[in-house]
C-alpha positions in Angstrom: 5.6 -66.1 -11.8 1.7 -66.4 -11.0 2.8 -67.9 -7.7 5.1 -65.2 -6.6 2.5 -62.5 -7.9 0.2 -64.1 -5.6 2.7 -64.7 -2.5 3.7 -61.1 -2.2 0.6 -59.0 -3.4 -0.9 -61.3 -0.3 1.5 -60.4 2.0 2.0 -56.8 1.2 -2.1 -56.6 1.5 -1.6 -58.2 5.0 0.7 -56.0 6.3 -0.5 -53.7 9.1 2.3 -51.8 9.7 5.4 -50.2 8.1 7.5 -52.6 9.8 5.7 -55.5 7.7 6.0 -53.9 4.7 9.6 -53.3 5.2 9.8 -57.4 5.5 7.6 -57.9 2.6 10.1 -55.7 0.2 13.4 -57.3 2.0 12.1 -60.9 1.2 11.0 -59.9 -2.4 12.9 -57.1 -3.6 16.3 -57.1 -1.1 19.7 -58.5 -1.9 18.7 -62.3 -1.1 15.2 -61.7 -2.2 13.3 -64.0 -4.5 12.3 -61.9 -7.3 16.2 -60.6 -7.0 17.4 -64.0 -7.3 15.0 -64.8 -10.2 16.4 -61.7 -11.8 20.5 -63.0 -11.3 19.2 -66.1 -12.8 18.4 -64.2 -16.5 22.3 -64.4 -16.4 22.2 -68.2 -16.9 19.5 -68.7 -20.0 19.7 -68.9 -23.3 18.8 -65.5 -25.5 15.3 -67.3 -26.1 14.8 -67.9 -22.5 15.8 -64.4 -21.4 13.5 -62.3 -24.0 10.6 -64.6 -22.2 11.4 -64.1 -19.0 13.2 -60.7 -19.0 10.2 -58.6 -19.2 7.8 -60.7 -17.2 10.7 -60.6 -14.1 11.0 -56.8 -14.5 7.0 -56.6 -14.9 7.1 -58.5 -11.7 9.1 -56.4 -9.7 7.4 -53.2 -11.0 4.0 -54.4 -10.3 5.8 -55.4 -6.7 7.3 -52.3 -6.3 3.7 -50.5 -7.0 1.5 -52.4 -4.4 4.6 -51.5 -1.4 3.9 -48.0 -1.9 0.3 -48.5 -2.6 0.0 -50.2 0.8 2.6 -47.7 2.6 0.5 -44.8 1.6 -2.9 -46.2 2.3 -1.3 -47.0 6.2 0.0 -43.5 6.2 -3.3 -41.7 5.7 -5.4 -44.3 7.9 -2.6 -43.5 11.1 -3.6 -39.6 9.4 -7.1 -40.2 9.9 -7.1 -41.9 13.4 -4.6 -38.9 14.4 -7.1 -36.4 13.1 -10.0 -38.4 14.7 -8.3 -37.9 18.3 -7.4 -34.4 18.2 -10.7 -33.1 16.2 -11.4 -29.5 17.3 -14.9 -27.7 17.0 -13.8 -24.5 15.1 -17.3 -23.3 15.3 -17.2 -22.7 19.0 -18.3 -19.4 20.7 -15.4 -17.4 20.9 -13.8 -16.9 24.2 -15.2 -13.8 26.3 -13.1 -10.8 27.3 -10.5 -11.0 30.0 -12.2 -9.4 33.1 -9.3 -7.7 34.3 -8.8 -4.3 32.8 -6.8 -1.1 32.8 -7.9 1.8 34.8 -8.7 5.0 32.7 -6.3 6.7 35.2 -3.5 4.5 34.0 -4.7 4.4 30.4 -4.6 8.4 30.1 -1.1 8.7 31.9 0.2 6.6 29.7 -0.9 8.3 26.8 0.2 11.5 27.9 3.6 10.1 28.5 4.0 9.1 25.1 2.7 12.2 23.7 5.2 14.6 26.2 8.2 11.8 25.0 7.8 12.3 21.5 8.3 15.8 22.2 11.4 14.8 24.2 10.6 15.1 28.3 11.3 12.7 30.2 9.2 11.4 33.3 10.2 12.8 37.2 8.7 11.6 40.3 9.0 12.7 43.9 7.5 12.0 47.3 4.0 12.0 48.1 4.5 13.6 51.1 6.2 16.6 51.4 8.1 19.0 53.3 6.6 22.7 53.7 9.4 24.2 51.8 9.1 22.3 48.7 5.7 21.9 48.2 4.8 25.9 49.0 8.0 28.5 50.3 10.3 26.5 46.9 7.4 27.9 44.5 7.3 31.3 45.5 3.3 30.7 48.1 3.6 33.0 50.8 2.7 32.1 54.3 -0.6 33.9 54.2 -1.6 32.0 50.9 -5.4 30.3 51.3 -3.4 26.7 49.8 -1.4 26.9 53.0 -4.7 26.8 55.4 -6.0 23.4 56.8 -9.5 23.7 55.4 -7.7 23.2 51.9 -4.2 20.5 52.8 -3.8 18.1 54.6 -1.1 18.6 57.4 0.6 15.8 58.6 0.6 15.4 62.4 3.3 16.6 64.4 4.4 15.2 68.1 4.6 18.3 70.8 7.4 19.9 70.9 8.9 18.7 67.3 9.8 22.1 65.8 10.7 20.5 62.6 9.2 22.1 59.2 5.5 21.0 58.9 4.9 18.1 56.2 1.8 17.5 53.8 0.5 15.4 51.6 1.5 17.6 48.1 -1.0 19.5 46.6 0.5 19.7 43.3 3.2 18.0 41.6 5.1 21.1 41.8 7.3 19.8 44.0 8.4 17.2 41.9 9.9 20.1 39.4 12.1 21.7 42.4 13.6 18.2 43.1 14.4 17.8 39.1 16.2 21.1 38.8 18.1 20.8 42.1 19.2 17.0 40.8 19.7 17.9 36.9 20.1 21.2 36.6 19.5 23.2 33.0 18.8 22.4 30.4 15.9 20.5 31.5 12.5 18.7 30.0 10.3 17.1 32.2 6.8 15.8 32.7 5.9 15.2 36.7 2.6 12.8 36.7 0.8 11.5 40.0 -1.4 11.7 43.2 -1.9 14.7 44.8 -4.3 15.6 47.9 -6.4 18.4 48.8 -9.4 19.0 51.1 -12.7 18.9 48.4 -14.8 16.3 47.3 -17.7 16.8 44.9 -18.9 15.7 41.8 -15.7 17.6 40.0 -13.0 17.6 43.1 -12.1 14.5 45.5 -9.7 14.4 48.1 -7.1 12.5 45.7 -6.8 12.9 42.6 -3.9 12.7 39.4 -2.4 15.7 38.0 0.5 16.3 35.6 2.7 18.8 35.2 5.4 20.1 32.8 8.6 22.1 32.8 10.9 23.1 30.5 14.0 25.6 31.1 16.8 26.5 28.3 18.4 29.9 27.4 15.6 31.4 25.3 12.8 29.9 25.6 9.6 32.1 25.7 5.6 31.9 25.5 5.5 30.9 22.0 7.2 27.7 23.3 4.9 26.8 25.7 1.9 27.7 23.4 3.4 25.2 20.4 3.6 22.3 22.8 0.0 22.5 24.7 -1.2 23.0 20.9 0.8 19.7 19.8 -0.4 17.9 23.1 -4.2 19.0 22.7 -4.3 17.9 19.0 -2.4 14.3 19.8 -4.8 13.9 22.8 -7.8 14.4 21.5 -6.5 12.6 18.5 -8.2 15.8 15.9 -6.7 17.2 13.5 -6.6 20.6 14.6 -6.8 22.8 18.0 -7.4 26.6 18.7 -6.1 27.4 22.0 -6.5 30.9 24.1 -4.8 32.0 26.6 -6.1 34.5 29.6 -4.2 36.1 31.8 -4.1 34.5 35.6 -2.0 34.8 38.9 -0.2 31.3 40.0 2.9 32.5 42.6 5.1 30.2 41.0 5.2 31.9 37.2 4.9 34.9 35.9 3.3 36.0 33.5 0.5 33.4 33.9 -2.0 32.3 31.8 -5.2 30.1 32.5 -5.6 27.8 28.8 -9.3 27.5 26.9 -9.2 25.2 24.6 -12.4 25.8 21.5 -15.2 23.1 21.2 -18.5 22.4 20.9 -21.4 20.8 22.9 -24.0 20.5 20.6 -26.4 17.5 21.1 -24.9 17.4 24.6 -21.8 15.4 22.7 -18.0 17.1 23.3 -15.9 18.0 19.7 -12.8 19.4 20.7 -11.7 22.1 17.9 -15.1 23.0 16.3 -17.8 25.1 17.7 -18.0 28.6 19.3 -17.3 27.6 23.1 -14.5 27.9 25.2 -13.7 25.2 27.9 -10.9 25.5 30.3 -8.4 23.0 30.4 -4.9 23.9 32.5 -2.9 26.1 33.7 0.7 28.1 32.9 3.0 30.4 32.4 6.7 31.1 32.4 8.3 29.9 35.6 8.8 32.7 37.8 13.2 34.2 38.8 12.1 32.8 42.6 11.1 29.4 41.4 14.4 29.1 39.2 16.4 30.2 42.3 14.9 28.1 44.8 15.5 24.9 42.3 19.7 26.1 42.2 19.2 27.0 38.9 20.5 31.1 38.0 17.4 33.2 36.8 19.6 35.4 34.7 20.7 32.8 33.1 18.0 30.8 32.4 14.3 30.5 31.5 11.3 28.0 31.2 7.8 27.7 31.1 5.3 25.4 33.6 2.0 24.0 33.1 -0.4 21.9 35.1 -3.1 19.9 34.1 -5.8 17.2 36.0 -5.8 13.8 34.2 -8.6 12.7 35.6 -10.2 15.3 33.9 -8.7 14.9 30.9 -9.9 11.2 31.2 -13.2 12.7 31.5 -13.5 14.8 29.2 -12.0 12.4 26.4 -14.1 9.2 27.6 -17.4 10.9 28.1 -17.2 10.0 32.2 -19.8 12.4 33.9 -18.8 11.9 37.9 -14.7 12.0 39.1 -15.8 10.1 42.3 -16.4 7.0 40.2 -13.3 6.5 39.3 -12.6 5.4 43.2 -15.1 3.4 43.8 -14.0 0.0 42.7 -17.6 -0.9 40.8 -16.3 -4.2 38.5 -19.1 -3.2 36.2 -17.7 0.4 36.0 -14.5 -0.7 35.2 -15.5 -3.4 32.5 -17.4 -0.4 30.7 -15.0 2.3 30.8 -11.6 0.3 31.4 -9.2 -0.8 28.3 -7.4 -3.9 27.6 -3.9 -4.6 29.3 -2.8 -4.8 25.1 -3.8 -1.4 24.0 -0.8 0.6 24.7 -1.0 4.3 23.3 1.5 5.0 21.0 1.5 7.7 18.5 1.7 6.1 15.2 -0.9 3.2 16.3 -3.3 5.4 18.1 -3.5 6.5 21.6 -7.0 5.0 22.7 -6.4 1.6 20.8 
């Protein structure tokens, strides 16, 4: 017994793999292993012999049995530790810096508008840049003698001589973009028309290009009320406050009528905008209900039907929500203006998360 003990505890501490002490257990412990021979042999001794040797064979194989898994496990967590050793990682690290590349505030803002206008249920029309004469001024109801139609304020599109085709421009508005929806979808219709428009004015309010977005919605009854509950919904998810006091003065735009120029009430105090507090007005867009000329020109029958418009810069908007002082900046490509102001590609604007992230 003292031999065996010795033989295998030796061998089993010798063994430097799992392969090893798979051996070690097959020569002691298998089918044709000693010990399991020595344990057949109980079969052949006298009662004496077998009350001696019984439990010393079964403590034998116990003890056995003990130093394989002792020896397995003790393997196990060295092949654990080298494994750990290898691919050891410095949690304390500096953290890694911010992605360089950011979004635009142009492109953050738009987006956030969009999801306000969807949640109300408009969908998203675009249209060309450029622009016949009829649809970006004679569709919407601007006479030939309006100041919009002179050169000082669009930009023309040159013409070869003797082409006697309608002028083109670069639009001035997204206005347009309303005519094409009607004509293609008819009424009912819901739509918000973001995107560049052009005009001759650059300063530290007005550039050449800039973003604008627009609205229009036609049904059967709709009516000022309408239009007010909207920009009052849109203000107070913009500006992400809980409440917004609007006014409305009357305005002239050719394209509605009656027309309304929209104040929204805030505050400047400590040179710091809050929108919905305070005792100042601040203009913010433009509307009214869409005038019978406008409805006609878009195929859709003025008796019939009805809808308010409204226009609004969101570059501005941008500005006004960000705290950004000059609109030319936001052209002029500085990487350290755009690490400052601009937002990460993963903060999307959604109502229920937040629009600015």
């Amino acid at each position: 017994m003292d031999d065996l003990r010795r033989k295998y505890l030796d061998a089993i501490a010798g063994a430097g793999d799992e392969t090893a002490i798979e051996e070690v257990r097959v020569q002691a412990l298998g089918k044709k292993g000693e010990i399991s021979l020595k344990m057949r042999e109980l079969g052949q001794m006298s009662a004496e012999e077998r009350q001696s040797m019984g439990p010393k064979l079964n403590a034998l194989k116990d003890e056995i049995t003990s130093a394989l898994a002792g020896r397995k496990a003790s393997l196990a967590d060295a092949a654990l530790e080298e494994r750990l050793a290898a691919e050891w990682l410095d949690v304390t690290l500096p953290g890694r810096p911010r992605p360089r590349g950011t979004i635009h505030p142009v492109s953050q803002v738009t987006e956030e508008i969009t999801a306000i206008f969807a949640d109300m249920g408009f969908a998203v029309a675009e249209g060309p840049q450029i622009e016949s004469d009829w649809f970006n001024f004679d569709a919407l109801n601007i006479p030939p003698e309006h100041p919009a139609r002179q050169e000082h304020d669009t930009f023309f599109m040159a013409r070869a001589a003797g082409d006697n085709r309608a002028p083109h421009v670069l639009r001035t508005h997204t206005s347009p973009v309303q005519i094409r929806a009607m004509q293609a979808q008819g009424a009912p219709i819901r739509v918000i028309a973001p995107g560049r428009v052009y005009r001759c004015d650059y300063d530290q309010t007005h550039t050449p290009m800039f973003h604008q977005v627009e609205g229009l919605a036609i049904d059967r009854d709709i009516s000022m009320a309408n239009l007010k509950w909207v920009l009052e919904e849109f203000c107070r998810a913009f500006f992400e406050v809980e409440g917004v006091e609007l006014r409305f003065r009357a305005s002239h735009f050719p394209f509605t009528e009656p027309s309304a120029e929209v104040d929204i009430r805030c505050s400047w105090e400590g040179g710091t905008l809050k929108i919905g507090e305070g005792n100042d007005w601040m203009e913010i867009l433009g509307s009214g209900m869409v005038h019978p000329k406008v409805l006609a020109a878009g195929g859709i029958d003025p008796d019939q039907w009805q809808g308010f418009a409204f226009g609004m810069g969101i570059d501005r908007l941008a500005m006004l929500k960000y705290g950004i002082p000059d609109l030319r900046a936001f052209f002029d490509s500085d990487l350290r203006w755009l690490r400052h102001y601009g937002f990460s590609a993963l903060d999307m604007p959604t109502l229920h998360g937040g629009l600015s992230g």
